[in-house]
C-alpha positions, 0 to 999 in steps of 0.5 A: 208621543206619550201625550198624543196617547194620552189625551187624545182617544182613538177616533171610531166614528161614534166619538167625533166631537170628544175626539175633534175637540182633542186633537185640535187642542193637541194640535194647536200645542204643537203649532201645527192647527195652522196647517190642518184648519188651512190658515197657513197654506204651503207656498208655491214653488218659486223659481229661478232663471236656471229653474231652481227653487228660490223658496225651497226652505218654505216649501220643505218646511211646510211640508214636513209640518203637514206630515207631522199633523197628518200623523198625529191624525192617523195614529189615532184612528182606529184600525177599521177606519184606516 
């Protein structure tokens, strides 16, 4: 988390392109600017006969990615843009 603090300023909506260019590359670092840009999307739910998910550790595994890019993006947003 340390770096995320360091290398990417708070967004305030006069800081756009500074801010944008950072958090890209932060998240790129951490191999997540696949889901946030949508080169990767998250896998439809397979199932199976008995209506299991065949898929499931896909699924998840997408899912917790996108949670973890959504929040590097919220924390740094400034508070009156939340």
């Amino acid at each position: 988390m340390s770096s995320l603090t360091q290398l990417v300023p708070i967004f305030d909506s006069t800081n756009w392109l500074d801010w944008s260019e950072k958090m890209k590359a932060y998240l790129r670092s951490l191999g997540l600017w696949v889901i946030t840009s949508g080169r990767r999307i998250r896998a439809n739910e397979v199932r199976d006969t008995a209506g299991n998910i065949t898929n499931l550790a896909d699924v998840l595994a997408w899912d917790a990615e996108d949670e973890k890019a959504l929040g590097a993006i919220q924390l740094r947003f400034a508070a009156q843009l939340k």
